[in-house]
N, CA, C and O atoms as CSV, one atom per row, in Angstrom:
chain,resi,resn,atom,element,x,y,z
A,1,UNK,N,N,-6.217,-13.068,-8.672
A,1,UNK,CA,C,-6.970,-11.900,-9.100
A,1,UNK,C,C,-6.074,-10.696,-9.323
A,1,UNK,O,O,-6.546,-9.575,-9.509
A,2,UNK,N,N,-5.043,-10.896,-9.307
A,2,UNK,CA,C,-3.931,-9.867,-10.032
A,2,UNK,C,C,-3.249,-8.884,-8.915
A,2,UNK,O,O,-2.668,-7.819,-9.121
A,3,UNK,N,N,-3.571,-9.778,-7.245
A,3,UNK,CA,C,-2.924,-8.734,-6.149
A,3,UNK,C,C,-1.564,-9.131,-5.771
A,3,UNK,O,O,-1.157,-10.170,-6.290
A,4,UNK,N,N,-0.948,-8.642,-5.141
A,4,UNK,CA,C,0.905,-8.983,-4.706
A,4,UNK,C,C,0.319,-8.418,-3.383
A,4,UNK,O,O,-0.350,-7.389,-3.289
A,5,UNK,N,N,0.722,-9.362,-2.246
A,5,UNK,CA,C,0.682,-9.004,-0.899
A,5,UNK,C,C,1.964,-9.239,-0.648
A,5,UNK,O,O,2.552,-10.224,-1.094
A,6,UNK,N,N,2.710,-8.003,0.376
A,6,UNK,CA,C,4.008,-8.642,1.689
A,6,UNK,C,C,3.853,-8.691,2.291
A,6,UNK,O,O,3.078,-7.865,2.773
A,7,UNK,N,N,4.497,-9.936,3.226
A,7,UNK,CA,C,3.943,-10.628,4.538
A,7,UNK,C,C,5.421,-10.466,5.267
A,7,UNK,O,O,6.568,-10.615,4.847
A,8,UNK,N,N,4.824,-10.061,6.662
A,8,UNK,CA,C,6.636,-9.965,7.748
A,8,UNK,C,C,6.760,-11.445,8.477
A,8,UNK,O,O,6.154,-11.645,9.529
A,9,UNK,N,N,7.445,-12.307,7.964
A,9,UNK,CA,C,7.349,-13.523,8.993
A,9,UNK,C,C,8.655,-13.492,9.726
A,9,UNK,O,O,9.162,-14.583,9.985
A,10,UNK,N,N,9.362,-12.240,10.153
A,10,UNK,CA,C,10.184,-12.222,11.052
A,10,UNK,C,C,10.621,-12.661,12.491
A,10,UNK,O,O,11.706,-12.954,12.993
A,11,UNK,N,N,9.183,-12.578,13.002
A,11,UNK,CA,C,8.887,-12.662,14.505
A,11,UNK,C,C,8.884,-14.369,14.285
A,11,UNK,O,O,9.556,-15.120,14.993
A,12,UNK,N,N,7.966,-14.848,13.130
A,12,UNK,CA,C,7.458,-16.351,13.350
A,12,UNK,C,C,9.260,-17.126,13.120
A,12,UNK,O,O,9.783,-17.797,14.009
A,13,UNK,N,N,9.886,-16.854,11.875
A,13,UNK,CA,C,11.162,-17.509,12.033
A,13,UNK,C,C,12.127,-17.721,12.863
A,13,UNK,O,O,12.729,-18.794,12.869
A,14,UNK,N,N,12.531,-16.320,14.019
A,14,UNK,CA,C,12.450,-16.561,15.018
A,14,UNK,C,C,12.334,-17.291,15.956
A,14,UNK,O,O,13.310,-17.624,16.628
A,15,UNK,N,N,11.052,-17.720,16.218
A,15,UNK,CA,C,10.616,-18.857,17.130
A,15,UNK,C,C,9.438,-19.471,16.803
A,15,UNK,O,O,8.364,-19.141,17.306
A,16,UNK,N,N,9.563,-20.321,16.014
A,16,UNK,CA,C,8.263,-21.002,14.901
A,16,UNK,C,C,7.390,-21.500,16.273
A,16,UNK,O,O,6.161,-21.489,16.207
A,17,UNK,N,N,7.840,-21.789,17.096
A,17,UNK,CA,C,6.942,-22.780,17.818
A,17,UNK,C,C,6.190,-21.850,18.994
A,17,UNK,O,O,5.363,-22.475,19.658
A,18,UNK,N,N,6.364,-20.492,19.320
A,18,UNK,CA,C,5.505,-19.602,19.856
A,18,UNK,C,C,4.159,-19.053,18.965
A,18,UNK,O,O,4.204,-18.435,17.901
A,19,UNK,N,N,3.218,-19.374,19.557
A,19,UNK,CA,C,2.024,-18.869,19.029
A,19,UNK,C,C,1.781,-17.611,18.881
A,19,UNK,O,O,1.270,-17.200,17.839
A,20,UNK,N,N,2.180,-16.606,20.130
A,20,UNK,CA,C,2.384,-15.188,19.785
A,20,UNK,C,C,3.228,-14.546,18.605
A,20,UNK,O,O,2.978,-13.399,18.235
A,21,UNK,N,N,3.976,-15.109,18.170
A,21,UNK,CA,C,5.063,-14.846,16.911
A,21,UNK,C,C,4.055,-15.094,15.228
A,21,UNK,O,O,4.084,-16.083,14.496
A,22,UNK,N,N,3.473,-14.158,15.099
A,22,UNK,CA,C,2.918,-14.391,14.080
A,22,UNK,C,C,2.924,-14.014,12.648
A,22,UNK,O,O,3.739,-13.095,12.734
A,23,UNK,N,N,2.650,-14.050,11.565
A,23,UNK,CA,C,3.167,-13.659,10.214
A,23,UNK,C,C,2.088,-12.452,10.069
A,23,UNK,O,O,0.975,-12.422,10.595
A,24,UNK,N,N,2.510,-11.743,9.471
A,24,UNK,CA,C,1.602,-10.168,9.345
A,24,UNK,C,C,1.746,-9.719,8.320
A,24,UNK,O,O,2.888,-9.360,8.033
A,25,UNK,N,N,0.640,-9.539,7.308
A,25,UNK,CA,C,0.760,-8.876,6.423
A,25,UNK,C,C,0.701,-7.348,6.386
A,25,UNK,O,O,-0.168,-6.587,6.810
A,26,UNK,N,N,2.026,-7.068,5.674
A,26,UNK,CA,C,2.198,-6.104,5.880
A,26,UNK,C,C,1.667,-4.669,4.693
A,26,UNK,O,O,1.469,-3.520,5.088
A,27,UNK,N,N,1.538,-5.094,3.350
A,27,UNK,CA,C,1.440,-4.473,2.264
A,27,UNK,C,C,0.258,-5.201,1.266
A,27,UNK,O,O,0.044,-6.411,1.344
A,28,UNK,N,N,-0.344,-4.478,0.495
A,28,UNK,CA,C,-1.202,-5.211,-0.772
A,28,UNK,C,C,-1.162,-4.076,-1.465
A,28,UNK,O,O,-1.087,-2.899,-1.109
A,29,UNK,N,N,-1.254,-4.846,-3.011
A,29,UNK,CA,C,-1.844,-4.134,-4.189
A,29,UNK,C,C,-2.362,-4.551,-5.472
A,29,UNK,O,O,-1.982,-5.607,-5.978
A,30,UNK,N,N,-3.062,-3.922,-5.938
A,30,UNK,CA,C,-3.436,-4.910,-7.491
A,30,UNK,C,C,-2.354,-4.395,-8.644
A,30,UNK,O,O,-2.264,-3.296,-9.190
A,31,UNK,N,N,-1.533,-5.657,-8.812
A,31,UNK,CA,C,-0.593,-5.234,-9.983
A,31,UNK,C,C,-1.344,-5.639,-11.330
A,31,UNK,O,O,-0.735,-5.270,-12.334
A,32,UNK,N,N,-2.508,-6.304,-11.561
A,32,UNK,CA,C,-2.707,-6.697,-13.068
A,32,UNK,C,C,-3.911,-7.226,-12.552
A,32,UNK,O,O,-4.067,-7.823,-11.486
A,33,UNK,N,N,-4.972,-6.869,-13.654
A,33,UNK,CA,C,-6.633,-7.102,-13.876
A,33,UNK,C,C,-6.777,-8.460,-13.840
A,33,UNK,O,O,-7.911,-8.891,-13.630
A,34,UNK,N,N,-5.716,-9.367,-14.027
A,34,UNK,CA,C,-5.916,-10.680,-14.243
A,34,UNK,C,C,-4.762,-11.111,-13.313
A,34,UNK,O,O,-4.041,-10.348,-12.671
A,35,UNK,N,N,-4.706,-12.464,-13.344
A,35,UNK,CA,C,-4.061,-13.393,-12.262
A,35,UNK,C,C,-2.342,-13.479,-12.675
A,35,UNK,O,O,-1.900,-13.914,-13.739
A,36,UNK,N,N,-1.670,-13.027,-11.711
A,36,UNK,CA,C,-0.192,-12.945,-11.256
A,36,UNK,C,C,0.201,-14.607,-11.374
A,36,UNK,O,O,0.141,-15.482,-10.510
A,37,UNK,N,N,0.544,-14.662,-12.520
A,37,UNK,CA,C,1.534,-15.871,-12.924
A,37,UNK,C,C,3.027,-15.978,-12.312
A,37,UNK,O,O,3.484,-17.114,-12.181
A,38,UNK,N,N,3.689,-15.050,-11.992
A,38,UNK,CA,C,4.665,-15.355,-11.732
A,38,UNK,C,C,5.476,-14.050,-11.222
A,38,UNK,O,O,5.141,-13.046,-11.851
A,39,UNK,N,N,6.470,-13.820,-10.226
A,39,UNK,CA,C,7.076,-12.531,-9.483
A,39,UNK,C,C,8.704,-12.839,-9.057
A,39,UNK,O,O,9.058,-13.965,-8.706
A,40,UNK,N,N,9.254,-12.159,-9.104
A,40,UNK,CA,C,10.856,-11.555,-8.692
A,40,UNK,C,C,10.427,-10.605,-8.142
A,40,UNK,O,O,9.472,-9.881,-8.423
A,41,UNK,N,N,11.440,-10.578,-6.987
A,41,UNK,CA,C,12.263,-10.184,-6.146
A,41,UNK,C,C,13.698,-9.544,-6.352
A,41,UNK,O,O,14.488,-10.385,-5.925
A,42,UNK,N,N,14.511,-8.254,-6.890
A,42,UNK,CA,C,15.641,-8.382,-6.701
A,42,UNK,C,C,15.378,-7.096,-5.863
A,42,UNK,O,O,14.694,-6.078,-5.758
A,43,UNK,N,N,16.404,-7.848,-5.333
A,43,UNK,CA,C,16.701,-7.296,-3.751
A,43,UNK,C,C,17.841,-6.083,-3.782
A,43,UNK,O,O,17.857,-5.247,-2.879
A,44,UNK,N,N,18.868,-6.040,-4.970
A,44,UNK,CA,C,19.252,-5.000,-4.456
A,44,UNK,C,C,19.172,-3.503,-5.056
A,44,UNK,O,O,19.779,-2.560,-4.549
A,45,UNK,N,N,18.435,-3.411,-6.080
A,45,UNK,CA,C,17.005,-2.733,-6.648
A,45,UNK,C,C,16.286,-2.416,-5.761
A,45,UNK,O,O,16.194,-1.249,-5.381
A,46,UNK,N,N,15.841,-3.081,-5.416
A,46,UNK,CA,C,14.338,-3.160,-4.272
A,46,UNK,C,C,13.316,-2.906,-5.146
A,46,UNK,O,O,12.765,-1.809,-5.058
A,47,UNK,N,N,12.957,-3.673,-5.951
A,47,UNK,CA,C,11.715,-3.738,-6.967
A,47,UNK,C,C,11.617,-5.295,-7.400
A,47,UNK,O,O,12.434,-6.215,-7.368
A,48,UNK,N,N,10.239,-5.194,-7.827
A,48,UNK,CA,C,9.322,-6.502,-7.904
A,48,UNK,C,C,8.668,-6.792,-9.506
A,48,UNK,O,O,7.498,-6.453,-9.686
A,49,UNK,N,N,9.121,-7.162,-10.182
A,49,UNK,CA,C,8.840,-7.889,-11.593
A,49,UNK,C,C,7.456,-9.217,-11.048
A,49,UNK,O,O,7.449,-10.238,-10.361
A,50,UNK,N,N,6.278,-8.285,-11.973
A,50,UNK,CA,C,5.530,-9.212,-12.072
A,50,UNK,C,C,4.912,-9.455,-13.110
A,50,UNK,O,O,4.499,-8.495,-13.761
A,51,UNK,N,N,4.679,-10.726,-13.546
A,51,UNK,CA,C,3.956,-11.367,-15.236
A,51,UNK,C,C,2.268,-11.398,-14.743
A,51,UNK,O,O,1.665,-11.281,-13.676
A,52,UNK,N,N,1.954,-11.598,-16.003
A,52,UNK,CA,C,0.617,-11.915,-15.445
A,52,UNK,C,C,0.057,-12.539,-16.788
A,52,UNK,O,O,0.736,-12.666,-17.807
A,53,UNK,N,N,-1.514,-12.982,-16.633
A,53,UNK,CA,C,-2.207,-13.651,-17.728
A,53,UNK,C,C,-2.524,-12.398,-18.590
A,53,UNK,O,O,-2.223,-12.744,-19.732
A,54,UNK,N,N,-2.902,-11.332,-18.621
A,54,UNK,CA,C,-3.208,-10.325,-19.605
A,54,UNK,C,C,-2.083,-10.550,-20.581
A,54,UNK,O,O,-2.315,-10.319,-21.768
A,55,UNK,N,N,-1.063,-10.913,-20.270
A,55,UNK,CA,C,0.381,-10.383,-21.152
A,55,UNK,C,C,1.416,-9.735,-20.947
A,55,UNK,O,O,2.319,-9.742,-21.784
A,56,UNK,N,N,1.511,-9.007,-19.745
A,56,UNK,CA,C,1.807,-7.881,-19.323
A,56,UNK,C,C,2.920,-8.337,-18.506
A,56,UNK,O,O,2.784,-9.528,-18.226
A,57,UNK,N,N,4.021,-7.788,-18.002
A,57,UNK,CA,C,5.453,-7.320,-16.929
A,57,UNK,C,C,5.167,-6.277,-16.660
A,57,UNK,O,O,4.431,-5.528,-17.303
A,58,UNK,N,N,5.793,-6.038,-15.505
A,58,UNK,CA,C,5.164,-4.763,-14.808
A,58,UNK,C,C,6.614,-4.640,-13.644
A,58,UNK,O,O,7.221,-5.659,-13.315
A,59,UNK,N,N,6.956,-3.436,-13.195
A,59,UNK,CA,C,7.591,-3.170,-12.548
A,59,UNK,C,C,7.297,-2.478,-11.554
A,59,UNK,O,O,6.694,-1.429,-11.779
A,60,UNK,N,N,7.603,-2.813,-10.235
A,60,UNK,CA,C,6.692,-2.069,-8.957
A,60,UNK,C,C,8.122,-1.775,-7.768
A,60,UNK,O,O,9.182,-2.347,-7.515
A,61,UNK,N,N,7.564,-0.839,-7.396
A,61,UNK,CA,C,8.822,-0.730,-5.929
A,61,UNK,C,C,8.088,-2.061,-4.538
A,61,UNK,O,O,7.006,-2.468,-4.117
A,62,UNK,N,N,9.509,-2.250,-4.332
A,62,UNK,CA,C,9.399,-3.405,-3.252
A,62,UNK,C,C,8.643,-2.950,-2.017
A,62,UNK,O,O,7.700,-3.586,-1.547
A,63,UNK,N,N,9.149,-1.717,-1.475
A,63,UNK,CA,C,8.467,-1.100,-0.354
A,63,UNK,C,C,6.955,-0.353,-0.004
A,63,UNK,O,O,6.151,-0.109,0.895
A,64,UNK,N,N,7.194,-0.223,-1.223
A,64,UNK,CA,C,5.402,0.577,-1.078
A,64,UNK,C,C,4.614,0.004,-1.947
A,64,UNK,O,O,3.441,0.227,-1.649
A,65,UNK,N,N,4.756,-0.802,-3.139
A,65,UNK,CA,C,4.033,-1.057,-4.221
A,65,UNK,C,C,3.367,-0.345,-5.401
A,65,UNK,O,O,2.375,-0.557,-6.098
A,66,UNK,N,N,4.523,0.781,-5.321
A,66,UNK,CA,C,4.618,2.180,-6.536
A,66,UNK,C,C,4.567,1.406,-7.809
A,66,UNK,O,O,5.417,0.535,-7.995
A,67,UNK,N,N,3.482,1.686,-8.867
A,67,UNK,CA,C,4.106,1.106,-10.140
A,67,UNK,C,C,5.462,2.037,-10.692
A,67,UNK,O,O,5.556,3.262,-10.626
A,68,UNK,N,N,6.336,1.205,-11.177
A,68,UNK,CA,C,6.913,2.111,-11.726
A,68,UNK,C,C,7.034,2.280,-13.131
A,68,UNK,O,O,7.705,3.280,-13.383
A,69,UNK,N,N,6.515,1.493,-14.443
A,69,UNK,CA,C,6.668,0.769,-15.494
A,69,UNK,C,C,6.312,-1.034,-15.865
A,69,UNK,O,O,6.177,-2.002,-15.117
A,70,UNK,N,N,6.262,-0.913,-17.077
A,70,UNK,CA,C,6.260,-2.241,-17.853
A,70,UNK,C,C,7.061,-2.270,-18.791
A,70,UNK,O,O,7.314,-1.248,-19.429
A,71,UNK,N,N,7.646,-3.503,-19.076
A,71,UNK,CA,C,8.287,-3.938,-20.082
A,71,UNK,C,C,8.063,-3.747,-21.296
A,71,UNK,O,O,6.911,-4.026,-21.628
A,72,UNK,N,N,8.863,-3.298,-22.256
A,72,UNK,CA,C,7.648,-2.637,-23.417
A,72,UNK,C,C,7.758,-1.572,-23.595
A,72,UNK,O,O,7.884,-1.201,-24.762
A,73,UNK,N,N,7.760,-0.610,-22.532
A,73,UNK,CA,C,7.517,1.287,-22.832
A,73,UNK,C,C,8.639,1.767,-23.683
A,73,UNK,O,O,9.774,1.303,-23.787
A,74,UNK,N,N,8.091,2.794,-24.272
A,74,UNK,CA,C,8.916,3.898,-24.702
A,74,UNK,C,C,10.383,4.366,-23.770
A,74,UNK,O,O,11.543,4.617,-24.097
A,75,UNK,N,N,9.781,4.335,-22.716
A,75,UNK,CA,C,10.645,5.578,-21.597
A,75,UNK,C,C,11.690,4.702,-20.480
A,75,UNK,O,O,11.233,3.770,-19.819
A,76,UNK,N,N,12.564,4.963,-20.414
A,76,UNK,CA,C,13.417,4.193,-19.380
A,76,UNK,C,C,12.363,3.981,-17.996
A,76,UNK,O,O,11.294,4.562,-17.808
A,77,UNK,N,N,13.012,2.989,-17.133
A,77,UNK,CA,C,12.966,3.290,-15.636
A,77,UNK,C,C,13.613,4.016,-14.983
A,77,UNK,O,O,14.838,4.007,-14.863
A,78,UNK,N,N,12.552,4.990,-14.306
A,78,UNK,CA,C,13.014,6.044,-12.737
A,78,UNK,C,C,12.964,5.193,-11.763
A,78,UNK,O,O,11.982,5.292,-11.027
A,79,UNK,N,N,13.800,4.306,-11.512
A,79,UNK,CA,C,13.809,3.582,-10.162
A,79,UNK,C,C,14.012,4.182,-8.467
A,79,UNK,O,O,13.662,3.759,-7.365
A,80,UNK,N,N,14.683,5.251,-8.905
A,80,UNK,CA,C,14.565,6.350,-7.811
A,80,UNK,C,C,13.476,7.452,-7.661
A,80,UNK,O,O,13.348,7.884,-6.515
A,81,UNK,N,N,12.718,7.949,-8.562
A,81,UNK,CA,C,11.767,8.266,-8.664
A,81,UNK,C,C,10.501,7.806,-8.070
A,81,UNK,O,O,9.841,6.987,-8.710
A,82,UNK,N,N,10.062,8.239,-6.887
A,82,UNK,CA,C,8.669,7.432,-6.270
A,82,UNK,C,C,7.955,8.636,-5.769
A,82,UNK,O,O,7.271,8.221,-4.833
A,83,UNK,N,N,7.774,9.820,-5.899
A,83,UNK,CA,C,7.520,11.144,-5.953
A,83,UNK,C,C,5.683,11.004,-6.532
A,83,UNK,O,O,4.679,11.440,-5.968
A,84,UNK,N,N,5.827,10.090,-8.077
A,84,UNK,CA,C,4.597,10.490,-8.513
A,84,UNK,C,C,3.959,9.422,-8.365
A,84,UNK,O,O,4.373,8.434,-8.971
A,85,UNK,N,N,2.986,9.330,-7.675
A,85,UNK,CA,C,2.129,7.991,-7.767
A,85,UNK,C,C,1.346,7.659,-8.818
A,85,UNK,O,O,0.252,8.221,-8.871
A,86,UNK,N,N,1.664,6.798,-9.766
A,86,UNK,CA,C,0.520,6.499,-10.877
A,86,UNK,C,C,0.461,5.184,-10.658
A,86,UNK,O,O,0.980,4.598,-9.708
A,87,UNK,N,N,-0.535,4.432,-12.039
A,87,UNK,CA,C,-1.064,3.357,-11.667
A,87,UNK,C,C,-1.131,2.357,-13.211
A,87,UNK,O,O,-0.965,3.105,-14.175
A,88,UNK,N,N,-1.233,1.602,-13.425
A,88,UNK,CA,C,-1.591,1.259,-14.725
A,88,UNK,C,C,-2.879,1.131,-15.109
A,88,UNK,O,O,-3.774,0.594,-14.457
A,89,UNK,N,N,-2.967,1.654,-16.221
A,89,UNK,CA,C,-4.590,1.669,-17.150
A,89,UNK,C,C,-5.651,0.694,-16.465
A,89,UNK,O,O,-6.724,1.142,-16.061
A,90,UNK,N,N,-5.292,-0.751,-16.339
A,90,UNK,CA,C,-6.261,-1.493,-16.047
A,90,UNK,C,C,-6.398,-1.789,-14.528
A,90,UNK,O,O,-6.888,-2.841,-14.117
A,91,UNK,N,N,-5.950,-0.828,-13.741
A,91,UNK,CA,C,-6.057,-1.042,-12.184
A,91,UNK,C,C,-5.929,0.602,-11.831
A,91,UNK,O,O,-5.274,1.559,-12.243
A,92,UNK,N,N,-7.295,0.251,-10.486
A,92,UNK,CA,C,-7.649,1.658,-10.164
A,92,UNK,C,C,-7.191,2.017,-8.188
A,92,UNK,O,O,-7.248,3.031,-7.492
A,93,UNK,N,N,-6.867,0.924,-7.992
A,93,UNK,CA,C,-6.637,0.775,-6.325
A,93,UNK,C,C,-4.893,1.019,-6.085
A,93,UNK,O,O,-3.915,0.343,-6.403
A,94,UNK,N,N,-5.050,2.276,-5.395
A,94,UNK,CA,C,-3.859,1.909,-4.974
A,94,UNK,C,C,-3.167,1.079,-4.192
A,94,UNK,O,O,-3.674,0.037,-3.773
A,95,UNK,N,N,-1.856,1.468,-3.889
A,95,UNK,CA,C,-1.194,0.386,-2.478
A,95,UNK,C,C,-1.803,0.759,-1.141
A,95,UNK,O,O,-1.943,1.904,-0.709
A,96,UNK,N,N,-2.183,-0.507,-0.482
A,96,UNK,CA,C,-2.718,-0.343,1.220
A,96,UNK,C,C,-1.828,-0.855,1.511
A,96,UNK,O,O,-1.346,-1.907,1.093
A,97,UNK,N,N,-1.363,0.114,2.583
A,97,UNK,CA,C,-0.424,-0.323,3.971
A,97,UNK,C,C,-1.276,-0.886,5.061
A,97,UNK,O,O,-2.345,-0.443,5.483
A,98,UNK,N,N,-0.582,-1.986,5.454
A,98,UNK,CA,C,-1.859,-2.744,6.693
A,98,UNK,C,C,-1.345,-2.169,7.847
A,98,UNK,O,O,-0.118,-2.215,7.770
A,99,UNK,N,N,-1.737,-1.608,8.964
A,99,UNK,CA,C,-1.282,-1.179,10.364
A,99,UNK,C,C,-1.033,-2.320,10.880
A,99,UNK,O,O,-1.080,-3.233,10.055
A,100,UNK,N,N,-0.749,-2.668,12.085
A,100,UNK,CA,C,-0.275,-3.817,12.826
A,100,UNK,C,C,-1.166,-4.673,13.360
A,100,UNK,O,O,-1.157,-5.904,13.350
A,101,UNK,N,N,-2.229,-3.626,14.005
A,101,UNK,CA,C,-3.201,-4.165,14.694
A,101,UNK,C,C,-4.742,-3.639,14.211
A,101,UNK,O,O,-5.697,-3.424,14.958
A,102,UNK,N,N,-4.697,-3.510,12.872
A,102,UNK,CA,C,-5.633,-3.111,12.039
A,102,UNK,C,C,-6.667,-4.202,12.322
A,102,UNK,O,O,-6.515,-5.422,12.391
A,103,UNK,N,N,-8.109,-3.203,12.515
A,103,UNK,CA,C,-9.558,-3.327,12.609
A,103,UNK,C,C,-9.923,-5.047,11.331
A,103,UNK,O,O,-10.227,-6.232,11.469
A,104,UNK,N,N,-9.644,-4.148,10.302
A,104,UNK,CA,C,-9.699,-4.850,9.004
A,104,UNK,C,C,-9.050,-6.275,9.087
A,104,UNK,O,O,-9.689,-7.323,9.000
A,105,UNK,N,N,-7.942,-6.192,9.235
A,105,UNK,CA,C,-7.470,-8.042,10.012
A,105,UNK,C,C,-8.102,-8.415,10.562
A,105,UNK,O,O,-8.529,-9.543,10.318
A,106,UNK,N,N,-8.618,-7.557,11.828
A,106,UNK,CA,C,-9.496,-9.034,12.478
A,106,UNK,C,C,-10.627,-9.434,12.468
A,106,UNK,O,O,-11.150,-10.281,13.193
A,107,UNK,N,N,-11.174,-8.663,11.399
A,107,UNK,CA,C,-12.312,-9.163,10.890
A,107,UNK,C,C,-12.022,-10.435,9.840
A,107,UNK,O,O,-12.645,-11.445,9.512
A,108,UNK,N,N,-10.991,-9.953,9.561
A,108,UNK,CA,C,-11.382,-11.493,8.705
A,108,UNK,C,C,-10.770,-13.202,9.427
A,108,UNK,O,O,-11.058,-14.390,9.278
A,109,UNK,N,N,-10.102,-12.639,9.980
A,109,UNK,CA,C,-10.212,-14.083,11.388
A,109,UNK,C,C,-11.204,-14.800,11.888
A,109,UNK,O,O,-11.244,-16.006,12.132
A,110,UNK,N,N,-12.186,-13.783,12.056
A,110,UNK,CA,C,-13.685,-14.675,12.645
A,110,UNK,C,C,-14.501,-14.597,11.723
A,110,UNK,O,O,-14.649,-13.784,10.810
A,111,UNK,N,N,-15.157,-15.727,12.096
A,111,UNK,CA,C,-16.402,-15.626,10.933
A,111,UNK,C,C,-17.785,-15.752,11.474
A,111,UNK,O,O,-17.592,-16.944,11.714
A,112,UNK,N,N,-19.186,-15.543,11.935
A,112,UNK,CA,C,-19.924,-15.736,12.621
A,112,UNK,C,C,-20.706,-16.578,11.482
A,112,UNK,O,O,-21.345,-17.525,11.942
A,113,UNK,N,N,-20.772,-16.408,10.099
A,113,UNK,CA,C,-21.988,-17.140,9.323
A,113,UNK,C,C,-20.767,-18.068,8.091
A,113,UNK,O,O,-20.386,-17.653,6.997
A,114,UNK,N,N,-20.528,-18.940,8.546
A,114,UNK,CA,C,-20.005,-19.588,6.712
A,114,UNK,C,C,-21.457,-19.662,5.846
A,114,UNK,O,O,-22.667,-19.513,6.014
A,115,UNK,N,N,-20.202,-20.089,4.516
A,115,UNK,CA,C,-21.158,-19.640,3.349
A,115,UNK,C,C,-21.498,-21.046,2.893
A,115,UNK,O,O,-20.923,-22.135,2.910
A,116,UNK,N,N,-22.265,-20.739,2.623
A,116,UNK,CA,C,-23.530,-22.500,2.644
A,116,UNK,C,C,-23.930,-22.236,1.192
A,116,UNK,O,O,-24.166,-21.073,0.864
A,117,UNK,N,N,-24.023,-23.193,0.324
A,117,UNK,CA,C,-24.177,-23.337,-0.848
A,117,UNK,C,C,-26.009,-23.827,-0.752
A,117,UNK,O,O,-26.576,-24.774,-0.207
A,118,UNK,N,N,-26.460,-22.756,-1.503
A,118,UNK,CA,C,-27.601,-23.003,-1.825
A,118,UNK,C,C,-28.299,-23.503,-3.084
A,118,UNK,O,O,-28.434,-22.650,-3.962
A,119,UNK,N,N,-28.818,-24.856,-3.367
A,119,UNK,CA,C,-29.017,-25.188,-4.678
A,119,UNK,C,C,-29.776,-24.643,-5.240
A,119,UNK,O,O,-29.809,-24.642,-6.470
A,120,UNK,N,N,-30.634,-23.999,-4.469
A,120,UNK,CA,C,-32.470,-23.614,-5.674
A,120,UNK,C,C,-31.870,-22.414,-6.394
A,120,UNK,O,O,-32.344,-22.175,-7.504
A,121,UNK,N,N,-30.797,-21.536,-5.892
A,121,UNK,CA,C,-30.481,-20.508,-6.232
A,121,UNK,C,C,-29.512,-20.943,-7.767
A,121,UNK,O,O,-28.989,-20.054,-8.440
């Protein structure tokens, strides 16, 4: 659905076989209205190239999930530039930072009702 999440699996690599050591997401955002085909990583940039089904490349900062550009524009990249927060045309959400021990995580861990497929409907 066109989101890029980062996940910290620091603690779990560590010591895979402790249950307390767990993977945490740490970041989300919607980079593209449609579904994320494919993403880079360069690392010493610290920015994130992502394709998608619209058509589109897109350029985002690694750390916060700043757009910064697409492939295509008029205008160079400000890769140092993270001052102005904008967004692209077809996405209205910015970047969420997840807290550690955020409310919102653990709700989605439990579930009290699964979803049961109803035919008459």
């Amino acid at each position: 659905e066109g989101h890029i999440m980062r996940w910290c699996i620091a603690s779990f690599l560590e010591d895979p076989q402790n249950s307390k050591n767990q993977i945490k997401e740490e970041l989300c955002w919607r980079a593209h209205s449609t579904e994320v085909v494919d993403l880079f990583h360069e690392e010493e940039k610290d920015v994130v190239v992502t394709a998608s089904t619209d058509g589109s490349v897109r350029l985002w900062h690694a750390m916060n999930g700043y757009y910064l550009g697409y492939f295509g524009q008029a205008r160079k990249f400000e890769l140092s530039d993270i001052s102005r927060l904008i967004l692209p045309c077809d996405v209205n959400n910015f970047p969420t930072i997840i807290k550690e021990e955020s409310k919102h995580m653990e709700k989605k861990k439990k579930s009290e009702y699964p979803l049961m497929l109803d035919r008459d409907k």
